[in-house]
N, C-alpha and C positions, 0 to 999 in steps of 0.2 A: 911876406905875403902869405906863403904857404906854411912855414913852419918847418922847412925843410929844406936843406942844404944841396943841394945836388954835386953829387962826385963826378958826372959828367954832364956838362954843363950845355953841350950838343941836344941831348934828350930835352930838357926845359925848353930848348928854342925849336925845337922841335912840334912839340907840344902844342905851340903857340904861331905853328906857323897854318897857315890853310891852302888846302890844297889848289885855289883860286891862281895864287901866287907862281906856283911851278907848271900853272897849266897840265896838272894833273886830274885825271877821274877815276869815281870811286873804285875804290879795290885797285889802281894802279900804281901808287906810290909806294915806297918801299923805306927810305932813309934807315937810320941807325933802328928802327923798331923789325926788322929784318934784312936779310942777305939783299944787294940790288941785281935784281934780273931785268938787265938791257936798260938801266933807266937811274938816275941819278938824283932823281925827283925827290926833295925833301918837303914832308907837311904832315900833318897830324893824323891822315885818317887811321891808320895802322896803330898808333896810340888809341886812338878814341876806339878803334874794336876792342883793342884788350882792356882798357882800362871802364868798358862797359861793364866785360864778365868780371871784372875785382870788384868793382863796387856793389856790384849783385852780389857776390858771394860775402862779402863784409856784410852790407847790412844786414841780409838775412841771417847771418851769424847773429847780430845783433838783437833784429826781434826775436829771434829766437831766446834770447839772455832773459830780455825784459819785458816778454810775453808770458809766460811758462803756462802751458794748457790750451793756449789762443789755438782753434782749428785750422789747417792750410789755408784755406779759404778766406780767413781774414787778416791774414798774413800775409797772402798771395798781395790784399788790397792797399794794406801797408805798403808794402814793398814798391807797388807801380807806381804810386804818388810821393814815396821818399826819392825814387830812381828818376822820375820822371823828367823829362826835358825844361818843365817848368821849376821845378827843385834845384837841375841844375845850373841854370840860367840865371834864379835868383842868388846860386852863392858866387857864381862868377862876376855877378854888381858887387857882392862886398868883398868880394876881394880885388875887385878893379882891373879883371882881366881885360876890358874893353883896350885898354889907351897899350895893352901888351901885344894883342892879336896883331899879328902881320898876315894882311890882307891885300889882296891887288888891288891894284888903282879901281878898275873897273867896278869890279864888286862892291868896293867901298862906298862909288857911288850908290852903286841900286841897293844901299842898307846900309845909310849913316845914321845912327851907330851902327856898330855888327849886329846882325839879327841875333834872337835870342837863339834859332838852330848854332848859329856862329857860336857863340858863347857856350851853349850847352856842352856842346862838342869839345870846343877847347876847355872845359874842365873835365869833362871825360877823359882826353887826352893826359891831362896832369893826372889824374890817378893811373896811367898805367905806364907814366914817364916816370911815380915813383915808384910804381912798383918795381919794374926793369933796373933801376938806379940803385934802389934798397931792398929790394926784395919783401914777400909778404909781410913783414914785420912794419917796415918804414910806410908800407901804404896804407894798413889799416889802423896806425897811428894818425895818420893824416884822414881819413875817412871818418874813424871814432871821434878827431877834435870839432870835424865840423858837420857832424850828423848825429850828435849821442841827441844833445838838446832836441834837433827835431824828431828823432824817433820818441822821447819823451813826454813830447807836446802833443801826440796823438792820443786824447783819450780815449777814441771808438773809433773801430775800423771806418777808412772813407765808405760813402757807399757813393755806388756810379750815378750820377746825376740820369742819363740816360734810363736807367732801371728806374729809379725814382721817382722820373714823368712818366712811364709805363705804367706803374702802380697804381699811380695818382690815377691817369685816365680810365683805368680797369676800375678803380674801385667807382666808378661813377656810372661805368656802366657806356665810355665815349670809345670809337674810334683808337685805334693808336696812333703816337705821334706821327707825323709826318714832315721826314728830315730832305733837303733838296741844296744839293751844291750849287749857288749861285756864279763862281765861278775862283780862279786863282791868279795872284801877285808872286810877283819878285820874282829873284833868280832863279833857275832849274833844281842847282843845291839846296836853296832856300824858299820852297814856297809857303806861299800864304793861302790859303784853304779860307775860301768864304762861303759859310751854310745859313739857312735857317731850320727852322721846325715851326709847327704849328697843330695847335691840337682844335678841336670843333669848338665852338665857340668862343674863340682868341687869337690877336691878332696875331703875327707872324712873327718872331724874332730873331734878328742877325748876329751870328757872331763868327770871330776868324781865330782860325788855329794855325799851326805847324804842321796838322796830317788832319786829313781829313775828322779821323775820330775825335780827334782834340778840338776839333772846331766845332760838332757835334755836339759833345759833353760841355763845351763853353756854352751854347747855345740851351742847351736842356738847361744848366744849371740858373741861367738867367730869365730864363720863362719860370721856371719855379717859382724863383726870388716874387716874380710879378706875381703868381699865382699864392702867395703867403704874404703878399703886400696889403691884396688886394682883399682875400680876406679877411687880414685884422684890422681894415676901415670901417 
C-alpha cells in the first residue's frame, strides 16, 4: 500500500486508528507517538501533528528543487494546495485507506465512508508513523513517491479563487463579494461548513467545505465557473 515496511508495526495501526475509538480529545492522546501521561489512549492524533510538520518540510524542499527562482509567494501557494486536506484525502482513496481506518461504531455511522477530515488525517498520520519508524530518509521517500508527480503537474501557481472573484468584481466596478455561513453538519471532529457568496447582480451560490475557508473558496470558485460559463454563451 504504502511502499514501506514498518519495523514497528504498533506505529502503522496506530496511524490508522481515530481518536473516536479510545474516546479520546484533541491533544489528549498520547500512544507510542509519545510518553503516556495518566492515559493509555491509543489514535492518531499525535501522528497526524507531526506528520503535518514532515510533509510541510518535504514538499517545500521539493518545490524548492523544481521551482528555482519561483518567489515565496508563489511557493507559499503551491505548497497549501499540494498540503491541503483535499490533496490528502485524495491520495488516501488511492491508496484505500477507507476499509483500514478503525473508527467507533458511532462515528462511523454520522460519516459512512470516513469523512474526508478522517481520511486526511489518517494519511497525515502515516507520514509521521514513517517518519518515527525510518527516520527522515524513509519519509521523504514515501512523500517524493507519491507527490513528485503532483508537484510536477502544477504549471502556474494556484491563485485563491476567493481573490479571483474580488478582482473580477473590482474590475467592474461591483460591490465585493458577499460570503454567509448558512450553517454546519456532522460530527464536532468532523464538520461540514455550509456557505454561500453572492456578488450584485447574481444569484447566490452553495457550497460545503471542511473549515469554513474551504467552503468559502469552493463557493468562489464555482460562481466563477458560472460567471465564465456564462460569458462564452
Amino acid at each position: 500500500m504504502l511502499g514501506y515496511r514498518f519495523s514497528d508495526r504498533g506505529l502503522f495501526q496506530e496511524a490508522l486508528t481515530h481518536a473516536s475509538t479510545t474516546g479520546a480529545r484533541r491533544g489528549r492522546g498520547r500512544g507510542r507517538a509519545g510518553k503516556p501521561a495518566g492515559s493509555s489512549a491509543l489514535n492518531n492524533e499525535r501522528l497526524e501533528f507531526l506528520g503535518d510538520r514532515v510533509l510541510a518540510l518535504i514538499v517545500a524542499t521539493m518545490l524548492i528543487e523544481h521551482y528555482p527562482g519561483e518567489p515565496e509567494g508563489a511557493l507559499s501557494k503551491r505548497l497549501a494546495v499540494l498540503v491541503s486536506g483535499e490533496t490528502l484525502a485524495g491520495l488516501a482513496d488511492e491508496l484505500g485507506l477507507a476499509r483500514w481506518l478503525k473508527v467507533a461504531a458511532g462515528e462511523r455511522q454520522a460519516a459512512e465512508p470516513p469523512s474526508r477530515n478522517m481520511l486526511a488525517d489518517a494519511c497525515e498520520a502515516l507520514i509521521g508513523a514513517v517518519y518515527l519508524d525510518g527516520g527522515l530518509a524513509a519519509a521523504e521517500d514515501m512523500v517524493r513517491r507519491h507527490w513528485t508527480g503532483r508537484v510536477r503537474a502544477m504549471a502556474a501557481p494556484p491563485r485563491d479563487p476567493k481573490m479571483t472573484l474580488q478582482e473580477w468584481v473590482q474590475a467592474r466596478g461591483l460591490p465585493l463579494p458577499r460570503y454567509e455561513v448558512l450553517g454546519t453538519d456532522g460530527p464536532a471532529h468532523a464538520p461540514l461548513f455550509k456557505v454561500s457568496v453572492e456578488i450584485t447582480g447574481h444569484a447566490a451560490v452553495e457550497a460545503e467545505g471542511a473549515s469554513k475557508r474551504a467552503a468559502e473558496q469552493s463557493a468562489a470558485r464555482s460562481l466563477l465557473t458560472r460567471l465564465t460559463d456564462t460569458q462564452n454563451d
